[in-house]
N, C-alpha and C positions, 0 to 999 in steps of 0.2 A: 295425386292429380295427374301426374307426367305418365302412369302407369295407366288411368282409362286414356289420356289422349293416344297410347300405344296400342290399346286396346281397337279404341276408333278407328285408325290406321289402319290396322292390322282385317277388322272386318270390312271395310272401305275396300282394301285390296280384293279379298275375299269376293268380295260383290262385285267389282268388276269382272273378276276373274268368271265368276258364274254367268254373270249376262252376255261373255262371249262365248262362252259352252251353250248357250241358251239360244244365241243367234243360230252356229252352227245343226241344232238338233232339228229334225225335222219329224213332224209326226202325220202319220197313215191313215185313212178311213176310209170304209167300203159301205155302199150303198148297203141296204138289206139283202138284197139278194146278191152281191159281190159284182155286178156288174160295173158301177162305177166306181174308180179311185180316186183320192184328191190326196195331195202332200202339200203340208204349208211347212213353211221355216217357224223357226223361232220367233219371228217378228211377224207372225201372222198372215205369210202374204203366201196365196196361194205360187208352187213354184210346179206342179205338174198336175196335170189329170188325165184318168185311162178312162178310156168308153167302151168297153165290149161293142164291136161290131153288130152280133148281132141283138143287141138290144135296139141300135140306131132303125133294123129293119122290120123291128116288132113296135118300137114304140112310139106313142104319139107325142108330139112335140111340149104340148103342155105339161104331161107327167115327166119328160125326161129333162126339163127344167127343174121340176121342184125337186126331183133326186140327186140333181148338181147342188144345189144349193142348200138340201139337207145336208151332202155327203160332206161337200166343205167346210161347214159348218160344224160336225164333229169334228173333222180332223182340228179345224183353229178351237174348241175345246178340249181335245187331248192334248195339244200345244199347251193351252194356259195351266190345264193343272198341272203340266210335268216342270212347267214352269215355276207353278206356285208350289209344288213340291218342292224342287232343289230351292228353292228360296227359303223354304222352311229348314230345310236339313240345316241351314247356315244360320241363320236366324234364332233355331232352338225353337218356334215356336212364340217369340216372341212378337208384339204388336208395334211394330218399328214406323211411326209417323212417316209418309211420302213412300213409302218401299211399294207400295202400291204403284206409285206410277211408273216403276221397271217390267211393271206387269201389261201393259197396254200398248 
């Protein structure tokens, strides 16, 4: 018994250790044609965005909304899986009750 509670411990550690690696990571994503960037952190939250210049003087304002908003939008999806990746490396894989909500 004293040996899972060490167990418990031990991957408790483990998982906080991972969701401060997780804050810090930051992932990338580029419009379709690379004009727009977006970087979101770990916690989802957009922290930069690039606009090619000259897309601002070609494009009309409607389209270069929905291409911020697509582009962001990968990036906080490459965020979650890399997320739900290192979560798995630690986890093995297993279906751990609540470990969901370190994901959101």
């Amino acid at each position: 018994m004293l040996k899972d509670l060490g167990n418990m411990l031990k991957l408790q550690k483990e998982l906080k250790d991972v969701q401060k690696a997780l804050k810090k990571a930051e992932s990338t994503a580029e419009s379709h044609d690379g004009s727009i960037k977006a970087t979101v952190n770990g916690e989802f939250t957009l922290v930069n965005i690039s606009i090619d210049e000259k897309l601002l003087d070609r494009s009309n304002k409607q389209k270069l909304e929905k291409d911020i908003v697509s582009t962001i939008n990968k990036a906080v999806g490459s965020s979650k899986e890399h997320a739900a990746k290192e979560m798995g490396k630690l986890t093995g894989g297993m279906n751990i009750p609540g470990l969901d909500k370190f994901l959101k």
